[in-house]
Biopython code that builds the backbone (N, CA, C, O; Angstrom):
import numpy as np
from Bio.PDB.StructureBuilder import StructureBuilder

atoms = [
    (1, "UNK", "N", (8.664, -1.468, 7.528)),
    (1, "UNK", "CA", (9.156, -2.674, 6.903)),
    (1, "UNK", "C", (9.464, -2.361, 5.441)),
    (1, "UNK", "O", (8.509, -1.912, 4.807)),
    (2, "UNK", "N", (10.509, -2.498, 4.846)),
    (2, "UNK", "CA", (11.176, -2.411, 3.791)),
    (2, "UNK", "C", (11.192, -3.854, 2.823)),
    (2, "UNK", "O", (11.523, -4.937, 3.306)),
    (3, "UNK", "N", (10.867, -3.718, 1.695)),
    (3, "UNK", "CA", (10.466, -4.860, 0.433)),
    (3, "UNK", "C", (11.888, -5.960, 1.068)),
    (3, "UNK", "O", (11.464, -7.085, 1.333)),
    (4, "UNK", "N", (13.563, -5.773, 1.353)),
    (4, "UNK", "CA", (14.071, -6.887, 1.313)),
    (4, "UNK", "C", (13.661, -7.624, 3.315)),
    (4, "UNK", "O", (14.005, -8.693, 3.820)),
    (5, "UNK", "N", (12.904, -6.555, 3.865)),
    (5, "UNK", "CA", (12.134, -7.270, 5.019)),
    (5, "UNK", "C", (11.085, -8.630, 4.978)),
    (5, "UNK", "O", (10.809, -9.555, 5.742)),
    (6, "UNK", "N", (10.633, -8.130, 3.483)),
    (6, "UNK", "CA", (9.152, -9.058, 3.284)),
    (6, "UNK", "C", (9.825, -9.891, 2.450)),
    (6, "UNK", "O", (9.280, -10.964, 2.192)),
    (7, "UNK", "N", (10.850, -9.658, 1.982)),
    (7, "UNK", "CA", (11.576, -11.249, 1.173)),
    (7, "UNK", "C", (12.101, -12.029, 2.438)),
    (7, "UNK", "O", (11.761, -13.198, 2.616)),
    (8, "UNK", "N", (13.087, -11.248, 3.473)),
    (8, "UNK", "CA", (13.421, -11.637, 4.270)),
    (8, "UNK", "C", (12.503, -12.987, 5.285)),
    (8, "UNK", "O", (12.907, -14.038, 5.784)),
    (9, "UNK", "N", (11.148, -12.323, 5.256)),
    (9, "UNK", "CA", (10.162, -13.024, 5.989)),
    (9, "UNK", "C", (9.246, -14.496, 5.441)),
    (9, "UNK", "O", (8.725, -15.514, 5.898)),
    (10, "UNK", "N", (9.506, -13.710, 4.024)),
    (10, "UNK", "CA", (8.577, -14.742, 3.206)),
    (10, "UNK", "C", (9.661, -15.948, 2.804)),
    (10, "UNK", "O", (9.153, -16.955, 2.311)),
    (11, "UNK", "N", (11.227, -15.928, 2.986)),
    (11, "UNK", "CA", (12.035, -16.584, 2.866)),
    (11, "UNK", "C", (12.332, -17.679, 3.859)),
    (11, "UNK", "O", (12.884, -18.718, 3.498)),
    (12, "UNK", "N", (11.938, -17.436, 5.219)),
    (12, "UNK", "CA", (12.095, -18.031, 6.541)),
    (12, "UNK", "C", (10.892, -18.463, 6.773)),
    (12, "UNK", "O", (10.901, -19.548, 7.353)),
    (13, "UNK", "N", (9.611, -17.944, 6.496)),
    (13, "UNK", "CA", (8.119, -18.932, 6.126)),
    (13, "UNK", "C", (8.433, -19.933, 5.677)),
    (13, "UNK", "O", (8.681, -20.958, 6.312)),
    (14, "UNK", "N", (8.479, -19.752, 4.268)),
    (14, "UNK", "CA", (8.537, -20.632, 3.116)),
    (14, "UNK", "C", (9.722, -21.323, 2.976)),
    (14, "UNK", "O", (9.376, -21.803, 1.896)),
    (15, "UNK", "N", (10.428, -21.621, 3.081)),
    (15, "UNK", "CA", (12.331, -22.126, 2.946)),
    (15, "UNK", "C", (12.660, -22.535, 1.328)),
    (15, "UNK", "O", (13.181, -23.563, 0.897)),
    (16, "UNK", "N", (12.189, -21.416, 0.642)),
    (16, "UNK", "CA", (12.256, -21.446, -0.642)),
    (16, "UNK", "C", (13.642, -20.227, -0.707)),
    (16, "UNK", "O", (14.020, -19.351, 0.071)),
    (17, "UNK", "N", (14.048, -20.644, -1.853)),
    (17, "UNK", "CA", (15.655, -20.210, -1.750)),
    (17, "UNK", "C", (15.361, -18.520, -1.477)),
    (17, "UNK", "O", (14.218, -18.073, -1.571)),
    (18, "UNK", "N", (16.488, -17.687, -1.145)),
    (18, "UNK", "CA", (16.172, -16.271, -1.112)),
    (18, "UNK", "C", (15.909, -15.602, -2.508)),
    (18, "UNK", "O", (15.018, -14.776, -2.707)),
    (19, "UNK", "N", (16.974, -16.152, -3.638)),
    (19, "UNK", "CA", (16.847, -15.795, -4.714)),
    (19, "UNK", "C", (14.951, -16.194, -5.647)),
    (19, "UNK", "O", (14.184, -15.483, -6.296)),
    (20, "UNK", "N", (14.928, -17.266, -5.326)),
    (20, "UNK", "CA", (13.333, -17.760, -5.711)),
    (20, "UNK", "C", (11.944, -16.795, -4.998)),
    (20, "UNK", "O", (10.899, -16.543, -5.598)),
    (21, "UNK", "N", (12.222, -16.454, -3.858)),
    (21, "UNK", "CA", (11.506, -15.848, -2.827)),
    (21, "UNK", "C", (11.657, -14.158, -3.399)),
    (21, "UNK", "O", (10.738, -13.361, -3.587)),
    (22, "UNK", "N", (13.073, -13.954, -3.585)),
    (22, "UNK", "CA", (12.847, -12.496, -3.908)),
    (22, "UNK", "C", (12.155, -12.044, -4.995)),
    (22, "UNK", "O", (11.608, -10.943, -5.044)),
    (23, "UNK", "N", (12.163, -13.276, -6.316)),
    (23, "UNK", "CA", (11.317, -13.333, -7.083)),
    (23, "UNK", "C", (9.960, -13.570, -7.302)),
    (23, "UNK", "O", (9.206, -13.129, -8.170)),
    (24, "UNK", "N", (9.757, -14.394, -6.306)),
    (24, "UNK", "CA", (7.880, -14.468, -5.854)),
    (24, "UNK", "C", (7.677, -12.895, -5.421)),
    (24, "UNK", "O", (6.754, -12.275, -5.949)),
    (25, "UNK", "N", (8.347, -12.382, -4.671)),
    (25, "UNK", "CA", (7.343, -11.118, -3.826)),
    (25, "UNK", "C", (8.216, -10.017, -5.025)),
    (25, "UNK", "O", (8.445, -8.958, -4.441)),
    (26, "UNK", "N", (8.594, -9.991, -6.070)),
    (26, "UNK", "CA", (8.946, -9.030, -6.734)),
    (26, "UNK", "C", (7.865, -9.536, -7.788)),
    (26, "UNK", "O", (7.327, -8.551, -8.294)),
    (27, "UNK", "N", (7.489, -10.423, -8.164)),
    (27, "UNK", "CA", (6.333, -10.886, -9.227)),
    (27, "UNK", "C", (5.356, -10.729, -9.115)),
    (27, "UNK", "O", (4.605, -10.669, -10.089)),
    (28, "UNK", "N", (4.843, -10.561, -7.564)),
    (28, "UNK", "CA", (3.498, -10.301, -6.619)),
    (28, "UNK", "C", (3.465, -8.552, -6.593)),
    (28, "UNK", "O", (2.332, -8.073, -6.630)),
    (29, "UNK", "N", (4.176, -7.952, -6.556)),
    (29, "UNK", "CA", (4.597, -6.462, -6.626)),
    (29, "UNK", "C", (4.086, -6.185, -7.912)),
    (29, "UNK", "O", (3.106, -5.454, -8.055)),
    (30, "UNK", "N", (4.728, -6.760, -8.943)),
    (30, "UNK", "CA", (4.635, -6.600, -10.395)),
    (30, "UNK", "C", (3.163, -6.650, -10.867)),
    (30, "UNK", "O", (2.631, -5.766, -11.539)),
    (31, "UNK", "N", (2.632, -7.660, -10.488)),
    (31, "UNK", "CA", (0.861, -7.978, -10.687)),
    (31, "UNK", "C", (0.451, -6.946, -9.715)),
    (31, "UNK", "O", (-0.176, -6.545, -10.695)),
    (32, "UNK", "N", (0.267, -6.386, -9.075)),
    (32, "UNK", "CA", (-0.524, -5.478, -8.499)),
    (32, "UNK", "C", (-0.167, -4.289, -9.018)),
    (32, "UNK", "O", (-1.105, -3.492, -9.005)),
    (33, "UNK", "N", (1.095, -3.759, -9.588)),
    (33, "UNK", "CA", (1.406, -2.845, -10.049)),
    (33, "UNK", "C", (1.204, -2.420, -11.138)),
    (33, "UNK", "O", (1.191, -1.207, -11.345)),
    (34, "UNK", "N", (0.971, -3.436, -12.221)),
    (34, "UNK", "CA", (0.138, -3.536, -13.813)),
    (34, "UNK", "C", (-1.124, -3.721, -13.663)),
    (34, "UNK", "O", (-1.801, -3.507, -14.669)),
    (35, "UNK", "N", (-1.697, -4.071, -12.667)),
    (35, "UNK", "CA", (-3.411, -4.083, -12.619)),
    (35, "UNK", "C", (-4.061, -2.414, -12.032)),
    (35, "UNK", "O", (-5.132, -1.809, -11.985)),
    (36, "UNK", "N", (-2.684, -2.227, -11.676)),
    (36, "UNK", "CA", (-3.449, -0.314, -11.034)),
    (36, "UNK", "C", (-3.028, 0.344, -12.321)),
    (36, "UNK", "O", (-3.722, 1.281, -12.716)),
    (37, "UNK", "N", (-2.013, -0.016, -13.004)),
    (37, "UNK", "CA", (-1.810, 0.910, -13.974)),
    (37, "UNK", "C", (-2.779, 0.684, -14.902)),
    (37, "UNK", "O", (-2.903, 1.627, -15.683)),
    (38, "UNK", "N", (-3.814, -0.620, -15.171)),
    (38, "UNK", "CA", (-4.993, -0.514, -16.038)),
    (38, "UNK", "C", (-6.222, 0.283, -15.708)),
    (38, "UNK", "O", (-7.161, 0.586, -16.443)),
    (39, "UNK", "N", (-5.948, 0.641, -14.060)),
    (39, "UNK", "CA", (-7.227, 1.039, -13.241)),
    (39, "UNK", "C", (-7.980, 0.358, -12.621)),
    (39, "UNK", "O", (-9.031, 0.715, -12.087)),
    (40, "UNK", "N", (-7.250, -1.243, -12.650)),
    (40, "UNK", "CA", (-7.813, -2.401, -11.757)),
    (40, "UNK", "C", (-7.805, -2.284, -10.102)),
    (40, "UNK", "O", (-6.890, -2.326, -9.280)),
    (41, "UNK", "N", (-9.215, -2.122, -9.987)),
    (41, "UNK", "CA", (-9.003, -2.641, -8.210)),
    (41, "UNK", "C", (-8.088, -3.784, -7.561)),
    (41, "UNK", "O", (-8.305, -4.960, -7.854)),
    (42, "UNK", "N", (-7.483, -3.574, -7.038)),
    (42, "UNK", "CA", (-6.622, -5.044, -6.223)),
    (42, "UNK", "C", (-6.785, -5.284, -4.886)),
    (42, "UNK", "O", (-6.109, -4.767, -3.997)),
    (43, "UNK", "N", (-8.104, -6.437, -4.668)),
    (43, "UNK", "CA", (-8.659, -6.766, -3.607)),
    (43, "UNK", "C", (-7.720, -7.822, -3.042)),
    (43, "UNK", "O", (-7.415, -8.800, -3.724)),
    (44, "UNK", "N", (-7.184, -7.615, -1.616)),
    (44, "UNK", "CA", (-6.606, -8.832, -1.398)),
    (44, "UNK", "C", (-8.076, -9.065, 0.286)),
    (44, "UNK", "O", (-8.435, -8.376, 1.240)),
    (45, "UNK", "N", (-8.354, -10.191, -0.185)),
    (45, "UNK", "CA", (-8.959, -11.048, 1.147)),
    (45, "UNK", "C", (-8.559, -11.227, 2.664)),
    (45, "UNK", "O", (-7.512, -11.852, 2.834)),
    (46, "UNK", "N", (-9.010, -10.923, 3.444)),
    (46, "UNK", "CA", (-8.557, -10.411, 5.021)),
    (46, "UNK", "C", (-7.500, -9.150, 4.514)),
    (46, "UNK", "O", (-7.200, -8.488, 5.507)),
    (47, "UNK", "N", (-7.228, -8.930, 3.998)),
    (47, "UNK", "CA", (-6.249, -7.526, 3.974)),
    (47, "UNK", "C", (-7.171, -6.224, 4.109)),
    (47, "UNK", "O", (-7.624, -5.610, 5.075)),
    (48, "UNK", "N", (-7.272, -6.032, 2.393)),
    (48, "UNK", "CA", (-7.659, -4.865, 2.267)),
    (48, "UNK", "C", (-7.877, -4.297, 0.227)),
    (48, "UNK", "O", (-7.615, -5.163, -0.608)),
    (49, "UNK", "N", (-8.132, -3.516, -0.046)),
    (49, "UNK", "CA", (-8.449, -2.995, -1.397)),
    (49, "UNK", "C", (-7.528, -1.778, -1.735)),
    (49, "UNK", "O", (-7.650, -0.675, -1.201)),
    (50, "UNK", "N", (-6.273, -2.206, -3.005)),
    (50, "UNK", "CA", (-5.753, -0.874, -3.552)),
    (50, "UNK", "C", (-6.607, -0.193, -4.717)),
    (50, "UNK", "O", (-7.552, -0.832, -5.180)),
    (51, "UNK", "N", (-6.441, 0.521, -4.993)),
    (51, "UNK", "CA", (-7.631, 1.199, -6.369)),
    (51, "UNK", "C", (-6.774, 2.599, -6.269)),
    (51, "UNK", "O", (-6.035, 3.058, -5.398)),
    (52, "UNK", "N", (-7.263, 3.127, -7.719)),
    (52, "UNK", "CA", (-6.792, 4.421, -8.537)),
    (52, "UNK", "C", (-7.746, 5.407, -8.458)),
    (52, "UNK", "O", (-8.860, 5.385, -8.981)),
    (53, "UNK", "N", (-7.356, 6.107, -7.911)),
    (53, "UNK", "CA", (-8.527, 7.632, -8.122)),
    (53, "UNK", "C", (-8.040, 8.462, -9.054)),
    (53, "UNK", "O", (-6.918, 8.397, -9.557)),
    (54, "UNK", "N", (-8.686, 9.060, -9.232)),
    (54, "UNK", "CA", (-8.345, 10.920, -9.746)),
    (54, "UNK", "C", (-8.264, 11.777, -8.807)),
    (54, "UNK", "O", (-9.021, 11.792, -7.836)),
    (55, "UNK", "N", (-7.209, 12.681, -9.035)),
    (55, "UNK", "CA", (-7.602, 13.736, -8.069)),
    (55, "UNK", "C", (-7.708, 14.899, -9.181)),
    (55, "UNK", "O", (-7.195, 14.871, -10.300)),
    (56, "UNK", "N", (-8.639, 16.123, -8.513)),
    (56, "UNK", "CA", (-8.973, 17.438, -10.188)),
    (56, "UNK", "C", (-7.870, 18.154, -10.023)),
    (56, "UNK", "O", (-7.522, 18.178, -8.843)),
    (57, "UNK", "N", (-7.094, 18.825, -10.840)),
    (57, "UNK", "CA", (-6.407, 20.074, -10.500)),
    (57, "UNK", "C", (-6.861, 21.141, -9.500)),
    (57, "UNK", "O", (-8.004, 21.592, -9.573)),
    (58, "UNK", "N", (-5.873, 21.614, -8.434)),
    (58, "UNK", "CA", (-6.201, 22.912, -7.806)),
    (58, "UNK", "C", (-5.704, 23.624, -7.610)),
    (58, "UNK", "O", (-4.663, 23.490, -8.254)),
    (59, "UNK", "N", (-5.667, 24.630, -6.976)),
    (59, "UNK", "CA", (-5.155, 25.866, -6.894)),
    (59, "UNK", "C", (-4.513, 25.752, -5.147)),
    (59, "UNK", "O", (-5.294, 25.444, -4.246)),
    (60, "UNK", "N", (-3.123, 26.022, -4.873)),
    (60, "UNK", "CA", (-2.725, 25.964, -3.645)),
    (60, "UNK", "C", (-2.276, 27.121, -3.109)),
    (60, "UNK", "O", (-1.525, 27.414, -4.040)),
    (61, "UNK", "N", (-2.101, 28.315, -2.077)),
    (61, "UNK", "CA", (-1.442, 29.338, -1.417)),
    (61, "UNK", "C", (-0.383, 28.335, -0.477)),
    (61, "UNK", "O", (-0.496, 27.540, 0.456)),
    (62, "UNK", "N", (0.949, 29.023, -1.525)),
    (62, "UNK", "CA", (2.438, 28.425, -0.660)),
    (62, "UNK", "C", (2.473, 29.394, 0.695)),
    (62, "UNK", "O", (2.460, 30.618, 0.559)),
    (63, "UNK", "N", (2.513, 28.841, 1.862)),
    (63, "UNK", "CA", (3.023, 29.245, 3.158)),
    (63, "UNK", "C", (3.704, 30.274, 3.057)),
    (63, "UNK", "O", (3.099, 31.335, 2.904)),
    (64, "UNK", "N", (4.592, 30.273, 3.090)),
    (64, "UNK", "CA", (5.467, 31.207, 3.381)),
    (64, "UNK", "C", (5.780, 31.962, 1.970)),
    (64, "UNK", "O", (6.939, 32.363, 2.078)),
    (65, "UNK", "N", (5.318, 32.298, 0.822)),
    (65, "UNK", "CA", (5.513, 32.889, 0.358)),
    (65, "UNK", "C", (4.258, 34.266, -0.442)),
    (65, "UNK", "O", (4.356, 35.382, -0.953)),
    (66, "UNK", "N", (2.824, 32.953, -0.005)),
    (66, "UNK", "CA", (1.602, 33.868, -0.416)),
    (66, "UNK", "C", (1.038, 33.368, -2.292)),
    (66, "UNK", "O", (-0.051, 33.487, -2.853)),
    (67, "UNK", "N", (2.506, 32.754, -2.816)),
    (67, "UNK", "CA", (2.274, 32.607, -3.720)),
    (67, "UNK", "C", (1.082, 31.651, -4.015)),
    (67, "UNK", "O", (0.865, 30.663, -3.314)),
    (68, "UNK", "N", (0.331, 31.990, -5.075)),
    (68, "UNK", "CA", (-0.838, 30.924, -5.695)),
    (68, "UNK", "C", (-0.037, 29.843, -6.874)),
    (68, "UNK", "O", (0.636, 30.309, -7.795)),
    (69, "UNK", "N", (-0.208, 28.559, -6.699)),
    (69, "UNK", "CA", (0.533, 27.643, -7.261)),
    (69, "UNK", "C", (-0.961, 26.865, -7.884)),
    (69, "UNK", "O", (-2.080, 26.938, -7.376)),
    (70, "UNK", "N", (-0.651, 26.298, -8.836)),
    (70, "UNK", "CA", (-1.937, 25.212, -9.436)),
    (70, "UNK", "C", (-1.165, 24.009, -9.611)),
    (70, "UNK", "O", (-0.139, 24.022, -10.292)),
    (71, "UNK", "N", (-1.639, 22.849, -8.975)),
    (71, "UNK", "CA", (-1.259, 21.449, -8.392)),
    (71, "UNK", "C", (-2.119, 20.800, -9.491)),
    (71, "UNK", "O", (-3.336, 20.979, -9.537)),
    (72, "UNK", "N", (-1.476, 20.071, -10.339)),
    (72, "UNK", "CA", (-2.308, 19.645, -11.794)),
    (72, "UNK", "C", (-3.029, 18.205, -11.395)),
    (72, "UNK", "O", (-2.478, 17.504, -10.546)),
    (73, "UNK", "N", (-4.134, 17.819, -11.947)),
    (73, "UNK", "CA", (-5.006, 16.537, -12.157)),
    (73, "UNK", "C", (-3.977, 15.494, -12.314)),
    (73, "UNK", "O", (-3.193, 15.416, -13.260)),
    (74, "UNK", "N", (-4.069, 14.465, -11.003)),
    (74, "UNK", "CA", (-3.440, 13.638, -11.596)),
    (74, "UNK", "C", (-4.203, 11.778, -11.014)),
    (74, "UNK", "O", (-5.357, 11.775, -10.584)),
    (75, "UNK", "N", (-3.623, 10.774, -11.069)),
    (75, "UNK", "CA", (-3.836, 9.665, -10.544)),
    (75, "UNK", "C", (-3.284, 9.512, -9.450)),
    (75, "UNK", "O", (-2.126, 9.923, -9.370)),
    (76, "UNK", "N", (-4.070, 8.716, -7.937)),
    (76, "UNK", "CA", (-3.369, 8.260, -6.813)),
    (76, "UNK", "C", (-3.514, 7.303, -6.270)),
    (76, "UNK", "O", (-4.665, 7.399, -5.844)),
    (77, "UNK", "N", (-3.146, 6.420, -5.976)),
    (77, "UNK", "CA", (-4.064, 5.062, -5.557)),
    (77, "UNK", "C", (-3.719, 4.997, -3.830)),
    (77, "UNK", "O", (-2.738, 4.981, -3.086)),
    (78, "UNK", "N", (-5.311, 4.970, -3.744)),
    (78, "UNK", "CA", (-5.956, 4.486, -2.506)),
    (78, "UNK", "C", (-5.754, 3.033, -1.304)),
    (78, "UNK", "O", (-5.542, 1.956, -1.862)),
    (79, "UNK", "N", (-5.790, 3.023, -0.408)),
    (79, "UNK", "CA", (-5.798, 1.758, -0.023)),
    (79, "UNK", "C", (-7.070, 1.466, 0.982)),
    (79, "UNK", "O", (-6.916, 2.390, 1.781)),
    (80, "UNK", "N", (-7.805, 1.010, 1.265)),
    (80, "UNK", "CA", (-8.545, 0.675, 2.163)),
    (80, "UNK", "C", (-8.464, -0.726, 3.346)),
    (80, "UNK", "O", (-8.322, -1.836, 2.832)),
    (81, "UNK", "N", (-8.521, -0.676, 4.335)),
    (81, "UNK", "CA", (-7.868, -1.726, 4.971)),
    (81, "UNK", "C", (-9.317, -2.696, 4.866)),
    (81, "UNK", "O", (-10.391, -2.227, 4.488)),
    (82, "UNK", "N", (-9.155, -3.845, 5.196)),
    (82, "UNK", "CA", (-10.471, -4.907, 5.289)),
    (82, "UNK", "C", (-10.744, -5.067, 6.847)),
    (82, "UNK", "O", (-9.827, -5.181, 7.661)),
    (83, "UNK", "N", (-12.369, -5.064, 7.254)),
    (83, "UNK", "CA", (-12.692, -5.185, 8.236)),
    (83, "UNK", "C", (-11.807, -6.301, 9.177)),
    (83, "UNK", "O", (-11.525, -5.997, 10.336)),
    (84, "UNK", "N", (-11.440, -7.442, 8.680)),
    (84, "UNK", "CA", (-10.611, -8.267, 9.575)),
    (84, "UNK", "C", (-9.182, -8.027, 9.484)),
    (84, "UNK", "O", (-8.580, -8.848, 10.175)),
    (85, "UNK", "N", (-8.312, -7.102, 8.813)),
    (85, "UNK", "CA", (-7.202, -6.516, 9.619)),
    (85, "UNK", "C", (-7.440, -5.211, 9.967)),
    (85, "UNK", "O", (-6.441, -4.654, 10.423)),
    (86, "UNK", "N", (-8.337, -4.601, 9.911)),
    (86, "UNK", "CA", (-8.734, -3.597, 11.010)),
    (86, "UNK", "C", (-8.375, -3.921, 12.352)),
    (86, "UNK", "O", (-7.343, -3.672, 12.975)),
    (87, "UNK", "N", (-9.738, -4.707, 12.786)),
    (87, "UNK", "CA", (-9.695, -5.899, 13.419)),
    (87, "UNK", "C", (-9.061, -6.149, 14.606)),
    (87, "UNK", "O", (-9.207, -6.055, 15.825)),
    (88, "UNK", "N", (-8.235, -6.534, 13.687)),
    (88, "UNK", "CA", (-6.838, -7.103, 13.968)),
    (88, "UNK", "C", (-5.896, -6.380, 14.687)),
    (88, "UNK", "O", (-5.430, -6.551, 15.814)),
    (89, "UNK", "N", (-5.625, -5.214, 13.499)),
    (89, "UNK", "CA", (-4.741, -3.889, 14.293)),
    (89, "UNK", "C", (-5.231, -3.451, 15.795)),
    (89, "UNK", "O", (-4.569, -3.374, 16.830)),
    (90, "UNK", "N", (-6.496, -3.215, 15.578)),
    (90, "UNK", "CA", (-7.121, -2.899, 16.961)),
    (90, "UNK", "C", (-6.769, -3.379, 18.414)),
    (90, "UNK", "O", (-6.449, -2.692, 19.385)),
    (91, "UNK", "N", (-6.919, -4.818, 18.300)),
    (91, "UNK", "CA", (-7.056, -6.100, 19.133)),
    (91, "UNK", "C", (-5.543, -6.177, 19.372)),
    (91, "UNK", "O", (-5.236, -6.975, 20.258)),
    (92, "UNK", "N", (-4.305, -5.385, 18.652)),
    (92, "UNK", "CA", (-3.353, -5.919, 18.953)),
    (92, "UNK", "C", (-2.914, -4.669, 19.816)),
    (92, "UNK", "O", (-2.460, -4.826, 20.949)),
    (93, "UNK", "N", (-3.081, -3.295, 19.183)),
    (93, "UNK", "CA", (-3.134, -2.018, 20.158)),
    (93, "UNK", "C", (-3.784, -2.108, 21.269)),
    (93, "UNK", "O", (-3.442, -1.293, 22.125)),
    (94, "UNK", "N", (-4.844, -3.034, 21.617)),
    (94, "UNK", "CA", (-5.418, -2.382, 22.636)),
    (94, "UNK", "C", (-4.801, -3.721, 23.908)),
    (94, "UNK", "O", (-4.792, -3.641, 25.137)),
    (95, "UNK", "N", (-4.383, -4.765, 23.087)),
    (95, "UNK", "CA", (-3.667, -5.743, 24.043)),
    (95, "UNK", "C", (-2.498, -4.684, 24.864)),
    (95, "UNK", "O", (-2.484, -4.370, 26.054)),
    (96, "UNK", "N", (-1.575, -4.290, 23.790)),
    (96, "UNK", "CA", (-0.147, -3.488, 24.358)),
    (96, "UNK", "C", (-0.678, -2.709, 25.017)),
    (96, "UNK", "O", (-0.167, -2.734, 26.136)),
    (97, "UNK", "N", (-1.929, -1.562, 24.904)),
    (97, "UNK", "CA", (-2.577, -1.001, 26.016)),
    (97, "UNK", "C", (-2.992, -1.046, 27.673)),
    (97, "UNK", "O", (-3.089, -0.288, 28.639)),
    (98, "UNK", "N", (-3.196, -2.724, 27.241)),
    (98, "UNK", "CA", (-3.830, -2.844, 28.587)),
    (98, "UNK", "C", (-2.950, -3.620, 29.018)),
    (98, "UNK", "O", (-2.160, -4.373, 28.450)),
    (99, "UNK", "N", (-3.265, -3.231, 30.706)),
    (99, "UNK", "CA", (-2.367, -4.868, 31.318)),
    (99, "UNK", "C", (-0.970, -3.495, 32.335)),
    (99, "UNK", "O", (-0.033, -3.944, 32.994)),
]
sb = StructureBuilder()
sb.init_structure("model")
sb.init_model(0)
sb.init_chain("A")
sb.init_seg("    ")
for serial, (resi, resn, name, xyz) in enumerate(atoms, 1):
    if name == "N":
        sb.init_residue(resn, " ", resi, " ")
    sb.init_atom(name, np.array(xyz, "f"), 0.0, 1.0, " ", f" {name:<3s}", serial, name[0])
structure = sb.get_structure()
């Protein structure tokens, strides 16, 4: 699913204009995107938790060439899903499963 999917969706929910809508879920983007860049956790409820790690610098051997490369320290943010769309996902795989 692609960002003008979730305007698409949140537009036909809500029957708020497309232009108004593309701006809610581009404003909702925006706040989660300035709260990781402070290092803010962003808990959303039945969802799940984004957050910022570190990762240390390391040392990598390229495949096919043998070469030793060093992959520098940087920031990555995490996502963790929440026990009720776990859940969820589960219950919906294992429906299409069975039967």
């Amino acid at each position: 699913m692609k960002k003008k999917d979730i305007i698409e969706a949140v537009h036909e929910r809500l029957g708020f204009s497309k232009r108004e809508t593309a701006r809610l879920v581009e404003s909702t983007f925006d706040i989660i995107k300035t709260s990781l860049q402070k290092g803010e956790e962003v808990k959303v409820s039945s969802f799940g938790k984004f957050s910022v790690r570190e990762k240390k610098e390391r040392l990598v051997k390229m495949p096919k060439t043998g070469i030793t490369v060093t992959i520098p320290a940087r920031k990555v943010v995490t996502f963790k899903l929440s026990r009720v769309l776990r859940d969820a996902i589960n219950d919906a795989h294992r429906a299409r499963n069975s039967g």
